[in-house]
DRENDO-1510 file (C-alpha; in Angstrom, 1 decimal, always signed):
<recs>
REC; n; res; u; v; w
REC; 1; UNK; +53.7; +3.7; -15.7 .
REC; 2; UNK; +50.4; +2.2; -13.9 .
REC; 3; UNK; +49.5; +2.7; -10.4 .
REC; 4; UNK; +46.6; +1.4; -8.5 .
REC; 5; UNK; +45.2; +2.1; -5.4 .
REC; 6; UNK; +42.4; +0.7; -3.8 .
REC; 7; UNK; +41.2; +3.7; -2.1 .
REC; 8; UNK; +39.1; +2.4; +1.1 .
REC; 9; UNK; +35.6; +3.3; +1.6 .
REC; 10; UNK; +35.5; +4.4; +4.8 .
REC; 11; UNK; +37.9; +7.6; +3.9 .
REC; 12; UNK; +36.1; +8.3; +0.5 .
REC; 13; UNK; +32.7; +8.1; +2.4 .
REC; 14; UNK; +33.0; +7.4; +6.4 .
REC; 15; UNK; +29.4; +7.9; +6.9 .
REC; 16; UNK; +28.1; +10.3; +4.3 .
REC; 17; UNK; +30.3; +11.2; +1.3 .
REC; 18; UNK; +33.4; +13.7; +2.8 .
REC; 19; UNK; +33.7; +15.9; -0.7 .
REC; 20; UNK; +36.4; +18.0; +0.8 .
REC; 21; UNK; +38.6; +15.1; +0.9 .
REC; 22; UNK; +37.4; +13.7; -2.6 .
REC; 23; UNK; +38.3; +17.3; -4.3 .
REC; 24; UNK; +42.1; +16.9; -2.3 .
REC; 25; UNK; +42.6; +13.7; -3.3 .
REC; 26; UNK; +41.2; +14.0; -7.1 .
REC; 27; UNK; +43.8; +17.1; -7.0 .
REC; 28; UNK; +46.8; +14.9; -5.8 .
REC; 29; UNK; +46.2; +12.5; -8.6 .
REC; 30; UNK; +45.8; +15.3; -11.3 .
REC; 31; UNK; +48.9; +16.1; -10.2 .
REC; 32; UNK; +50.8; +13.1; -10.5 .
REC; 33; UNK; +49.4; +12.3; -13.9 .
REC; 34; UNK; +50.3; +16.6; -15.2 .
REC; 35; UNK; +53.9; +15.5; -14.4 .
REC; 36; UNK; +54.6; +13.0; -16.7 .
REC; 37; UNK; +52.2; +12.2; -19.8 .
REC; 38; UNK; +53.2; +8.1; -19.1 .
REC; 39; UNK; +51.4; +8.2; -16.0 .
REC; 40; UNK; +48.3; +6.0; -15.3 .
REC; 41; UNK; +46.4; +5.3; -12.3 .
REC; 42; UNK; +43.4; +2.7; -11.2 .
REC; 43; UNK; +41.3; +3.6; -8.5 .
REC; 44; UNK; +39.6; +1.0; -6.7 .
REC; 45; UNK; +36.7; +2.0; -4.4 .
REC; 46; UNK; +35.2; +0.1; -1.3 .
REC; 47; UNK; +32.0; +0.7; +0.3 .
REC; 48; UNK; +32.3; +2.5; +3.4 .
REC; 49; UNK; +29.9; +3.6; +5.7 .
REC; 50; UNK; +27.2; +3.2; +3.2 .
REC; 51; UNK; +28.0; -0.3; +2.7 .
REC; 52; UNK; +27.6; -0.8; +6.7 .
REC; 53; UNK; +24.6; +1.1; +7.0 .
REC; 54; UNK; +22.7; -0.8; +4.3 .
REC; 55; UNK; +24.1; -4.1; +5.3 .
REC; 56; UNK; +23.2; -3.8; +9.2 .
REC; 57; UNK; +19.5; -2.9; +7.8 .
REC; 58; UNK; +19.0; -6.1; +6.0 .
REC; 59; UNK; +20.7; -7.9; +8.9 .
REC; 60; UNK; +18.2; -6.4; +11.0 .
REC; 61; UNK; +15.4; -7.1; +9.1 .
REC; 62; UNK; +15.4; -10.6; +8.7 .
REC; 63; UNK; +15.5; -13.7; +10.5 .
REC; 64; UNK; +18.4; -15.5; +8.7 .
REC; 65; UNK; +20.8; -13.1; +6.8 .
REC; 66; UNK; +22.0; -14.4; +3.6 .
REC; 67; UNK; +26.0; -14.0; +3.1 .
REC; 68; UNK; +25.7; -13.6; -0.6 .
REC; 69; UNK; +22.3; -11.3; -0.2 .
REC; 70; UNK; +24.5; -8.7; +2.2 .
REC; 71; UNK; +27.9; -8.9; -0.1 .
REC; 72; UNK; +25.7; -7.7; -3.2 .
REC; 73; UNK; +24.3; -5.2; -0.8 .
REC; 74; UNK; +28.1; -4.0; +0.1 .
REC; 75; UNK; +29.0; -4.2; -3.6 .
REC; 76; UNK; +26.7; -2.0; -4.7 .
REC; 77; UNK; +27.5; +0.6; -2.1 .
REC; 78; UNK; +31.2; +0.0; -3.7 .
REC; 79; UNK; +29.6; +1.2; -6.9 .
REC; 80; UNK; +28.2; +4.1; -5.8 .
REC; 81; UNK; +31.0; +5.5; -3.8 .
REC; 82; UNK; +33.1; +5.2; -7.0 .
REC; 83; UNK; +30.8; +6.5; -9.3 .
REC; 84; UNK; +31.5; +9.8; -7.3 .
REC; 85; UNK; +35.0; +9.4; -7.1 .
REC; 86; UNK; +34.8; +8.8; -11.3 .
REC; 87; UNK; +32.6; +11.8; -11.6 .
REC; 88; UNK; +36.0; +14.2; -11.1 .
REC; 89; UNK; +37.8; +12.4; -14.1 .
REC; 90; UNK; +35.3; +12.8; -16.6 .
REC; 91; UNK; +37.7; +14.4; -18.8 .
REC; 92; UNK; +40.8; +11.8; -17.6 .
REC; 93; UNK; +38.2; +7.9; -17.9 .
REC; 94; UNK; +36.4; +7.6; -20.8 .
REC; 95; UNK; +35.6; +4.1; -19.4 .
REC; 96; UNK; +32.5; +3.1; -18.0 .
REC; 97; UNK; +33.0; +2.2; -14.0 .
REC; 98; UNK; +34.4; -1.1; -13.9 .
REC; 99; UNK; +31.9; -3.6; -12.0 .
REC; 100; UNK; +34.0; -6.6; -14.0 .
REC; 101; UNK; +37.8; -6.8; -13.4 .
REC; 102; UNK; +38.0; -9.7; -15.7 .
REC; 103; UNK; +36.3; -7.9; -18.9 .
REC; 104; UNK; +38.1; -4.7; -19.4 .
REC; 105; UNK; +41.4; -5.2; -21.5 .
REC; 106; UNK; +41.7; -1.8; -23.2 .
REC; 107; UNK; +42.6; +1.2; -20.8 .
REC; 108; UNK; +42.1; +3.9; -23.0 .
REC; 109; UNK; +42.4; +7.1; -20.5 .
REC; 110; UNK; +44.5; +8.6; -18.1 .
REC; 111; UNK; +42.4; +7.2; -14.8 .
REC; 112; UNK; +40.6; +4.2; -14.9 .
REC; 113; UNK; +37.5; +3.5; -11.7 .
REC; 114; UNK; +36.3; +0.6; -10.3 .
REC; 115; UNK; +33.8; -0.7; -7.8 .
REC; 116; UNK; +33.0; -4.3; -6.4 .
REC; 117; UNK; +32.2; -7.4; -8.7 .
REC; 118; UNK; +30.4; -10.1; -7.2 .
REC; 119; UNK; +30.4; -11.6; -4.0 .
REC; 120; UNK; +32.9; -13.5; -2.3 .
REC; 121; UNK; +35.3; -11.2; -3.7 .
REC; 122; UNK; +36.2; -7.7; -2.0 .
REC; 123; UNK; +37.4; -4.6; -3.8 .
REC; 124; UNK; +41.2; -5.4; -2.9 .
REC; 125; UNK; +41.0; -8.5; -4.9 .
REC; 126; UNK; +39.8; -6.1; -8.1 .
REC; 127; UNK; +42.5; -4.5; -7.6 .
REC; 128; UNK; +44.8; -7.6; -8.1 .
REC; 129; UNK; +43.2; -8.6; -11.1 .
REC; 130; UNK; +43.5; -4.7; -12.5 .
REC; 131; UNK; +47.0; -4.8; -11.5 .
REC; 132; UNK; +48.0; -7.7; -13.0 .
REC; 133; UNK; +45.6; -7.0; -15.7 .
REC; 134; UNK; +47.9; -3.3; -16.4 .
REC; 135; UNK; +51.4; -4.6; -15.6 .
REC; 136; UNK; +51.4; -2.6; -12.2 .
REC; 137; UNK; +53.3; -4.5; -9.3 .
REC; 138; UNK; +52.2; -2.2; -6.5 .
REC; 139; UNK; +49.2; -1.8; -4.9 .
REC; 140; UNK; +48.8; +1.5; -2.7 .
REC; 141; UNK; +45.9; +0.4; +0.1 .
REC; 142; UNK; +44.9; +2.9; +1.3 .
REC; 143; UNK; +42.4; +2.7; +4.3 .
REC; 144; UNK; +41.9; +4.0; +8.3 .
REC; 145; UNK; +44.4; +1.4; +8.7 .
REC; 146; UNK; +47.8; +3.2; +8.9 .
REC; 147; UNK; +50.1; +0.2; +9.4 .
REC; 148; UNK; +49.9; -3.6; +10.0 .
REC; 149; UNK; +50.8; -4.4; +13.3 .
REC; 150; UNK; +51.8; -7.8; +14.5 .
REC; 151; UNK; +48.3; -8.0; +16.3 .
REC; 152; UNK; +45.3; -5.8; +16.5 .
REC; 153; UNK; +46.2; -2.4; +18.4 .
REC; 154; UNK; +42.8; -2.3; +19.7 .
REC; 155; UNK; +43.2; -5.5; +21.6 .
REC; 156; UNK; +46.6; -6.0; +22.2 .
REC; 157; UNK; +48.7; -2.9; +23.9 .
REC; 158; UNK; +51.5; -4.7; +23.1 .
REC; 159; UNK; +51.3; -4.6; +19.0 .
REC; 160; UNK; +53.7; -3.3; +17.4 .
REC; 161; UNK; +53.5; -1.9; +14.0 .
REC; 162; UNK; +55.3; -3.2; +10.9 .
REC; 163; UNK; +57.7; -1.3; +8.1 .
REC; 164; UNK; +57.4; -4.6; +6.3 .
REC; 165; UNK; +56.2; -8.2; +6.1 .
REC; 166; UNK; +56.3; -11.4; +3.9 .
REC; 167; UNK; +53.1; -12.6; +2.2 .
REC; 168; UNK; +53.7; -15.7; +4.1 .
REC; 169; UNK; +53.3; -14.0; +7.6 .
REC; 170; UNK; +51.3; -11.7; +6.5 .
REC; 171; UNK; +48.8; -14.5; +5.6 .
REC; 172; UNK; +49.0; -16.3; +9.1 .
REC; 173; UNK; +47.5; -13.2; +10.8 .
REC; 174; UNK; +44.4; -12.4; +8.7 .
REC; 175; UNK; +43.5; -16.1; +7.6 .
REC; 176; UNK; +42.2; -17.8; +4.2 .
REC; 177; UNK; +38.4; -16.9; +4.3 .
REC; 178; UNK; +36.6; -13.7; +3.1 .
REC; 179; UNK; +33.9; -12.9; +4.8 .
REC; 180; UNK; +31.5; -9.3; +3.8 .
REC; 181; UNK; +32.2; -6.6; +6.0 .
REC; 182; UNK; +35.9; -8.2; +7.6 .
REC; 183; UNK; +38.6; -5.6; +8.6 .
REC; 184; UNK; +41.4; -6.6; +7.8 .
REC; 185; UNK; +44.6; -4.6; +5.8 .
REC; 186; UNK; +44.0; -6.3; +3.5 .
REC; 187; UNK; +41.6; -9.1; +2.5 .
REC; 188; UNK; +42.5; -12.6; +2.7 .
REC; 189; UNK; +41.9; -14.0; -0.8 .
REC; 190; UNK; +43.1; -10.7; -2.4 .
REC; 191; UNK; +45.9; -11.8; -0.5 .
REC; 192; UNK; +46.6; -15.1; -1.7 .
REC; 193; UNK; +46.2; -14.0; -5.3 .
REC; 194; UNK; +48.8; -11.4; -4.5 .
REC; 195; UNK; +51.3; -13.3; -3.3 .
REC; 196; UNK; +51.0; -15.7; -6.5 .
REC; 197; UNK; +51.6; -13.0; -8.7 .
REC; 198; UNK; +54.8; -11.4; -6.7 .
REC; 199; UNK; +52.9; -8.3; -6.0 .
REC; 200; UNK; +54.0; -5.9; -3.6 .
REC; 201; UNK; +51.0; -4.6; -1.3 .
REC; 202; UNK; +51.8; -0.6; +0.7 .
REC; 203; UNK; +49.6; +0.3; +3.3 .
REC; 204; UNK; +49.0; +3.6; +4.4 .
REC; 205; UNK; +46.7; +6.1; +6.0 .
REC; 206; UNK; +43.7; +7.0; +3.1 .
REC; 207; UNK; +43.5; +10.8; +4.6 .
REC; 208; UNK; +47.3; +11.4; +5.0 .
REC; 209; UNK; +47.5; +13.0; +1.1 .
REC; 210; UNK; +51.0; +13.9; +1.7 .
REC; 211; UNK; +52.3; +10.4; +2.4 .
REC; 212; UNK; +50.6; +9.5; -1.1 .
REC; 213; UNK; +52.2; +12.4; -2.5 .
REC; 214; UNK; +55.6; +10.8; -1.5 .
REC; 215; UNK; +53.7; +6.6; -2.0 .
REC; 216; UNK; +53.6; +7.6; -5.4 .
REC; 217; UNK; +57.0; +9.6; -6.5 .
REC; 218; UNK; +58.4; +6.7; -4.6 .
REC; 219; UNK; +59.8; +8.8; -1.9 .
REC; 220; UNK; +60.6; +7.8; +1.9 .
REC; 221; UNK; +56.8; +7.3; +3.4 .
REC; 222; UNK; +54.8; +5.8; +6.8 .
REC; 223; UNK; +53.4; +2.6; +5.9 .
REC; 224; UNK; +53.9; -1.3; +5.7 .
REC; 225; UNK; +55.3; -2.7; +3.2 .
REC; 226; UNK; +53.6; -6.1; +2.3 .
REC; 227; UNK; +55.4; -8.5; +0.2 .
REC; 228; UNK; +58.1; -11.5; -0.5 .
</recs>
């Protein structure tokens, strides 16, 4: 059994790296994987704060920003960030960090990491290559996004939030373009790809470990369901 989760940056590192969540959450996942030797997980890792910092320097800097100039910027913040979160499976990923989705066909260990590839593509769409890549057919999201809402909370008092949704609908409210830096559940391409494959997308709250506890024994859990 293979889960992955694309484990948002902004909980692994909101501003600076928050290591007492990082030890909770590499815990949780030990875990799972102690309880059953046919366990597998991917961990996918976005950028962050880092990834904001760095990118609103070089937007500051110059004159004319270049799209593709700030997404390698936020990439490699991607890298970073899971390099750390890597760092407390040494024993469990014998694997390199994955900076390729498409080029890794052997998963040889118990946890397998992964950071951003190139831009246009964001760290949820890794994710959907890795899951289809490793037979998985969920995607755990986890992010400071709890749940999708039928329209931004921040703007709209009237949103309501979501125990499921088609891809279909799903699609409608977050669009067909990536763009670096967009928040979004989860991103619009990785999206697309997602629906193609029949993949089932749960999002939940990245700092809420007990809800993973229960995302990943396939318990009752707070979320949104994303899927056909």
């Amino acid at each position: 059994m293979t889960k992955v989760i694309s484990l948002g940056g902004s909980i692994v590192a909101p501003e600076l790296p928050d290591a007492p969540f990082i030890r909770d959450f590499a815990a949780l996942v030990r875990e799972w994987l102690d309880s059953d030797d046919t366990r597998r997980i991917i961990l996918v890792v976005g950028g962050g704060g880092p990834a904001r910092a760095w990118q609103r320097a070089y937007r500051e800097a110059v004159q004319d920003p270049d799209p593709n100039a700030q997404d390698w910027i936020g990439i490699m913040a991607t890298r970073l960030n899971a390099q750390l979160v890597k760092s407390l499976f040494l024993d469990l990923c014998p694997h390199e960090l994955v900076s390729d989705p498409t080029s890794i066909s052997v998963f040889g260990g118990r946890v397998l990491v992964a950071g951003g590839w190139k831009p246009g593509f964001s760290t949820d769409y890794d994710s959907v290559i890795l899951a289809e890549r490793f037979q998985a057919d969920v995607i755990i999201n986890l992010s400071n996004i709890a749940r999708v809402y039928t329209a931004d909370p921040k703007t709209d008092p009237s949103a309501k939030p979501l125990d499921r949704i088609s891809w279909k609908d799903f699609r409608l409210m977050v669009g067909d373009e990536w763009l670096p830096g967009k928040n979004v559940p989860f991103d619009p391409i990785a999206s697309r790809r997602a629906e193609e494959l029949g993949m089932k997308v749960i999002c939940a709250a990245g700092r809420d470990l007990e809800n993973l506890k229960a995302i990943l024994n396939e318990k009752a859990f707070a979320g949104t369901i994303i899927g056909i």
